[in-house]
N, CA, C and O of each residue as an XYZ file, in Angstrom:
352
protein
N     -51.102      1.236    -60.290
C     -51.001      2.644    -60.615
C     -49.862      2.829    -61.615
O     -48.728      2.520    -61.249
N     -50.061      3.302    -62.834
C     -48.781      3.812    -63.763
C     -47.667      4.323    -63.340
O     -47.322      4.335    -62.158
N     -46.922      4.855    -64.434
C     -45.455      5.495    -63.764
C     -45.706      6.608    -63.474
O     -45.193      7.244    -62.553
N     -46.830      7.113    -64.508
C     -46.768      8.527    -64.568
C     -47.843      9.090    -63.609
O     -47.591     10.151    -63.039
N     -48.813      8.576    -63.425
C     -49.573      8.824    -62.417
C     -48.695      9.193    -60.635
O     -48.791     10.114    -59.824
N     -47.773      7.720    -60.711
C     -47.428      7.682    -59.113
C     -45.808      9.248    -59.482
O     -45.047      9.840    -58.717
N     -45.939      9.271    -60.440
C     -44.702     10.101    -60.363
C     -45.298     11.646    -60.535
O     -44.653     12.671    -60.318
N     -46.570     11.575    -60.940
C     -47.271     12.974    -60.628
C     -47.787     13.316    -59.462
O     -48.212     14.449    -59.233
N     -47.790     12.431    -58.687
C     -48.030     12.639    -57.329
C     -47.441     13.404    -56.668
O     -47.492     14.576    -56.296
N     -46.350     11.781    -56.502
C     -44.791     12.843    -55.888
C     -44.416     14.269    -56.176
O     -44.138     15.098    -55.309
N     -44.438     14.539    -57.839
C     -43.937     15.622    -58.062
C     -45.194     16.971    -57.715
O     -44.879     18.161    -57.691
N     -46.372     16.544    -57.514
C     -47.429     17.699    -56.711
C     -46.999     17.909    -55.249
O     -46.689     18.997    -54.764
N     -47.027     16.451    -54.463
C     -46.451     16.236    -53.245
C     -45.285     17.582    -53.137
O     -45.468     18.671    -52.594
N     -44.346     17.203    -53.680
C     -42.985     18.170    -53.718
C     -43.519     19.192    -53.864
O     -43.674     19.737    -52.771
N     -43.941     19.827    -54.766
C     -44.457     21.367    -55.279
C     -45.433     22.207    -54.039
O     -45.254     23.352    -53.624
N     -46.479     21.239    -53.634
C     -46.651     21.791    -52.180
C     -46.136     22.126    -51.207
O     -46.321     23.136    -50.528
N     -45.561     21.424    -51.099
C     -44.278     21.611    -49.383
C     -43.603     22.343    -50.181
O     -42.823     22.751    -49.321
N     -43.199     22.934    -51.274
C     -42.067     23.459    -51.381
C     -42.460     24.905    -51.476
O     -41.672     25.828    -51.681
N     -44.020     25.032    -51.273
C     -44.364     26.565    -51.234
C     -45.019     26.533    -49.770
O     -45.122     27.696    -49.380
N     -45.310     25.980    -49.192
C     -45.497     25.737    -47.613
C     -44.368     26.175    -47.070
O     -44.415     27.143    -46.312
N     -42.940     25.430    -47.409
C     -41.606     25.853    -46.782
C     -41.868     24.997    -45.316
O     -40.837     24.853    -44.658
N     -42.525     24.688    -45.002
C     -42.751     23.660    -43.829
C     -42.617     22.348    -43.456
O     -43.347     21.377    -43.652
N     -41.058     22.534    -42.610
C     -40.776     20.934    -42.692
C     -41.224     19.783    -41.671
O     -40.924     18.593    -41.578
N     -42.163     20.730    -40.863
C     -42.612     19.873    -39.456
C     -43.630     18.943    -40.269
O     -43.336     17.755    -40.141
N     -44.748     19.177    -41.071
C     -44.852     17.995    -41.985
C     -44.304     17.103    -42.395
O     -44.600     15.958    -42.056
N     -43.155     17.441    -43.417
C     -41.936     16.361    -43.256
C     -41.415     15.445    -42.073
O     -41.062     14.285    -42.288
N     -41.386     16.005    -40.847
C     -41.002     15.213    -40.042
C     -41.625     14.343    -39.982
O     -41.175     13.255    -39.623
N     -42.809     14.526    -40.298
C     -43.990     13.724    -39.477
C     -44.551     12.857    -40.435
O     -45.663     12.331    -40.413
N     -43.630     12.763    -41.304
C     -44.390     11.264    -42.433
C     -42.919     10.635    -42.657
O     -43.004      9.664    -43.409
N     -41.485     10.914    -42.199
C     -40.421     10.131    -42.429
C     -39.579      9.999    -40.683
O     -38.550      9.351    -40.491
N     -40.160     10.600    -39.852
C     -39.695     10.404    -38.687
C     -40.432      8.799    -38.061
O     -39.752      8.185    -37.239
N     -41.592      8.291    -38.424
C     -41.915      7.149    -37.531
C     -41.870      6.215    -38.804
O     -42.691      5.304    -38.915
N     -40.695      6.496    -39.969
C     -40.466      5.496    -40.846
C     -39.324      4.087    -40.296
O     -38.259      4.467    -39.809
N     -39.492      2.973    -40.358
C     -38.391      1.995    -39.738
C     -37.371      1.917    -40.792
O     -37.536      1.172    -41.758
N     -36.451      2.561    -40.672
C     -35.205      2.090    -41.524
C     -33.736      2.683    -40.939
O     -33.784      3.664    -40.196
N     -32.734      2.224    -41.198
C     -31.903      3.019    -40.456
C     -31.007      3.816    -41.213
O     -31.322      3.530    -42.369
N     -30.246      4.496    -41.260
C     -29.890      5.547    -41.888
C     -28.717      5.346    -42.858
O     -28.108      6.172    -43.538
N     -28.531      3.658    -42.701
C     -27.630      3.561    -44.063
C     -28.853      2.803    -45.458
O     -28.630      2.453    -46.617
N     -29.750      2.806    -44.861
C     -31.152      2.021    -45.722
C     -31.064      3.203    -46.652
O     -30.879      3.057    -47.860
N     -31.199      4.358    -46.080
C     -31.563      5.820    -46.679
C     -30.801      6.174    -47.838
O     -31.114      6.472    -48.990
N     -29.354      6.026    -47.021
C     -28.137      6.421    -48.198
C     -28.450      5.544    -48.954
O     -29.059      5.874    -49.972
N     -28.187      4.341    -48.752
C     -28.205      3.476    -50.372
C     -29.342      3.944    -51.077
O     -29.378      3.909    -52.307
N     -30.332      4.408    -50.341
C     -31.475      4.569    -51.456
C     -31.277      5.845    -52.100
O     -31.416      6.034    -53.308
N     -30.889      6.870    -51.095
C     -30.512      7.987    -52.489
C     -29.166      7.815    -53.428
O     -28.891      8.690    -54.249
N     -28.453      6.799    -53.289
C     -27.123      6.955    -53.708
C     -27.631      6.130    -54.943
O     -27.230      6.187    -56.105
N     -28.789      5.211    -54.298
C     -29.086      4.287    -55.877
C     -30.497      4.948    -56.746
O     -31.094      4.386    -57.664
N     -30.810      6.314    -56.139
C     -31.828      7.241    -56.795
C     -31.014      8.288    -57.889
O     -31.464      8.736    -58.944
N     -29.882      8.486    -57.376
C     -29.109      9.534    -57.829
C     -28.401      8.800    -58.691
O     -28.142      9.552    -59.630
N     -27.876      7.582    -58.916
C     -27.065      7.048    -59.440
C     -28.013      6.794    -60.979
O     -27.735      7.069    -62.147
N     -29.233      6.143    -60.344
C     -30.036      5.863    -61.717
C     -30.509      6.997    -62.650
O     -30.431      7.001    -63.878
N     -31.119      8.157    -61.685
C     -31.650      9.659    -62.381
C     -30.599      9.720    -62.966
O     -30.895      9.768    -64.160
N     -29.519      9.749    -62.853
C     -27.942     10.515    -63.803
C     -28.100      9.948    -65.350
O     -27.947     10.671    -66.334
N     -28.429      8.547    -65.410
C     -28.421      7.438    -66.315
C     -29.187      8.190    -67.353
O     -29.802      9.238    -67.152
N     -29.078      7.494    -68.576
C     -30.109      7.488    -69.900
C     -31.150      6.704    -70.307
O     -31.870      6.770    -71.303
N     -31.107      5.673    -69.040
C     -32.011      4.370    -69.298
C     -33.249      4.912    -68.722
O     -33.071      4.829    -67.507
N     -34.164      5.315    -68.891
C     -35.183      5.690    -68.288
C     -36.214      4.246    -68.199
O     -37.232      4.460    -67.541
N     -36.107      2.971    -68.702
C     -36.456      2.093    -68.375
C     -36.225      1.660    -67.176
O     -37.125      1.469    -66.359
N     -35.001      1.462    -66.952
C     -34.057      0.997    -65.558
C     -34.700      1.836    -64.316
O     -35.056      1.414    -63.216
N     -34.724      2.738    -64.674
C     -35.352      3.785    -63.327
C     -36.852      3.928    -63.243
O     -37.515      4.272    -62.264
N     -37.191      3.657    -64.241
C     -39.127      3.372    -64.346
C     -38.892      1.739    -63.569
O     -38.916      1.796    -62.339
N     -38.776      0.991    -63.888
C     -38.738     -0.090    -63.329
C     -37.885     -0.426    -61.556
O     -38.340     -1.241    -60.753
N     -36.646      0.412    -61.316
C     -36.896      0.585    -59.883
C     -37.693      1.185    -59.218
O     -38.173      0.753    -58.170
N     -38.014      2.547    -59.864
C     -38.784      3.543    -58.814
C     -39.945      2.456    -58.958
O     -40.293      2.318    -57.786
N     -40.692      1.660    -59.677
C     -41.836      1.079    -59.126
C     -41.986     -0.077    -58.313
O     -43.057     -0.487    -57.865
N     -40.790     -0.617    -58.132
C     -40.875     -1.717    -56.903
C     -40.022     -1.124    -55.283
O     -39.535     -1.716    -54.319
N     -40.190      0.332    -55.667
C     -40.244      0.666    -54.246
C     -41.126      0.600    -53.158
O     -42.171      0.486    -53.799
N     -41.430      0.589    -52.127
C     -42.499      0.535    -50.929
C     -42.820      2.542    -50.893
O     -42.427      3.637    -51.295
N     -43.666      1.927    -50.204
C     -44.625      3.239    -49.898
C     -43.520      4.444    -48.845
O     -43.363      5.647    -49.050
N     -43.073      3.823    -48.036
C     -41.504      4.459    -47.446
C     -40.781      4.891    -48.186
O     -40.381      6.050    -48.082
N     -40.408      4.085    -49.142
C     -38.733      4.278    -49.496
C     -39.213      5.736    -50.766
O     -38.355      6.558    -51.087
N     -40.466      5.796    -51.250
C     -41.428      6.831    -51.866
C     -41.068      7.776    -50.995
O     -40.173      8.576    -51.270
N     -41.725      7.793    -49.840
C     -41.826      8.817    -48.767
C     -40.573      9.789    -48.677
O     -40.526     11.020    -48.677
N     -39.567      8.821    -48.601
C     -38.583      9.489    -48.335
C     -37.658     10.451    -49.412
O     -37.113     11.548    -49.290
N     -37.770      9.431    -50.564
C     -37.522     10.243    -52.038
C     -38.078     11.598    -52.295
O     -37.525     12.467    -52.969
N     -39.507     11.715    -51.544
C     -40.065     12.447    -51.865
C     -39.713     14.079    -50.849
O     -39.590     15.165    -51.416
N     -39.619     13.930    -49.537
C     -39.067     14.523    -48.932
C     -37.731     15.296    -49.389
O     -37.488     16.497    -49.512
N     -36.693     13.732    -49.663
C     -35.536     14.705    -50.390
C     -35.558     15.446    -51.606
O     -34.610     16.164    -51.922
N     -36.648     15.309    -52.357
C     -36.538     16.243    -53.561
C     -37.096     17.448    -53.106
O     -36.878     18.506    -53.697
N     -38.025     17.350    -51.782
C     -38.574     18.909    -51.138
C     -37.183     19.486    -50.484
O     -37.012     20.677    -50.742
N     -36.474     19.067    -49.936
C     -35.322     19.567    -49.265
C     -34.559     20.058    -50.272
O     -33.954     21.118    -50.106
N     -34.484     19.380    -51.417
C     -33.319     19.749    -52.574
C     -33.412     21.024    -52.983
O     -32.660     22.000    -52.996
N     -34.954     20.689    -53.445
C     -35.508     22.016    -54.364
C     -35.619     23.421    -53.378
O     -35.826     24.399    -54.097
N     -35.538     23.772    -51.946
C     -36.325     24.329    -50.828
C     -34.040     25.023    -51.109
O     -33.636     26.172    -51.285
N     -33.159     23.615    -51.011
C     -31.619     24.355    -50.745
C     -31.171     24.638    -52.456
O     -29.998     24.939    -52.673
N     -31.912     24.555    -53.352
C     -31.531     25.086    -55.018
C     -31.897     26.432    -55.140
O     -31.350     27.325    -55.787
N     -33.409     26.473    -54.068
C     -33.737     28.000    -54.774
C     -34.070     28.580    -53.713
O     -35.158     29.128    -53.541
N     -32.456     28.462    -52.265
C     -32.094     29.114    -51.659
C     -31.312     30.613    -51.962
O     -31.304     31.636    -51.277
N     -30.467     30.222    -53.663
C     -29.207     30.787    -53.931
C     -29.953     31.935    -54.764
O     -29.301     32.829    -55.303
């Protein structure tokens, strides 16, 4: 699957839940995920670290050797992000 394909997903994924406003969905595709909660941080700390970057190679090429999880969860936090941005 391309970059842009798996990254149009996600970003529909997000856009739904984020007009649903419903996070019991959310629970229920990152709650029976196996990882433990410093797996998580590194992964947003090394999501956030790369998005900041200019290399858009570097970050096309991690985001695609992620697992179907570590997706999952990215994807969740950009619904949470966007759900506490356009709280204000």
């Amino acid at each position: 699957m391309s970059d842009s394909i798996q990254q149009e997903q996600i970003d529909q994924g997000v856009m739904e839940t984020l007009r649903e406003r419903d996070h019991s969905a959310l629970s229920e595709q990152i709650n029976p995920i196996d990882c433990t909660h410093n797996d998580i941080i590194e992964l947003l700390a090394h999501y956030m670290a790369l998005s900041e970057q200019d290399n858009d190679e570097l970050f096309d090429d991690w985001f695609d050797n992620l697992n179907k999880e570590q997706h999952t969860v990215l994807k969740v936090f950009e619904v949470y992000r966007g759900q506490y941005e356009h709280q204000n």
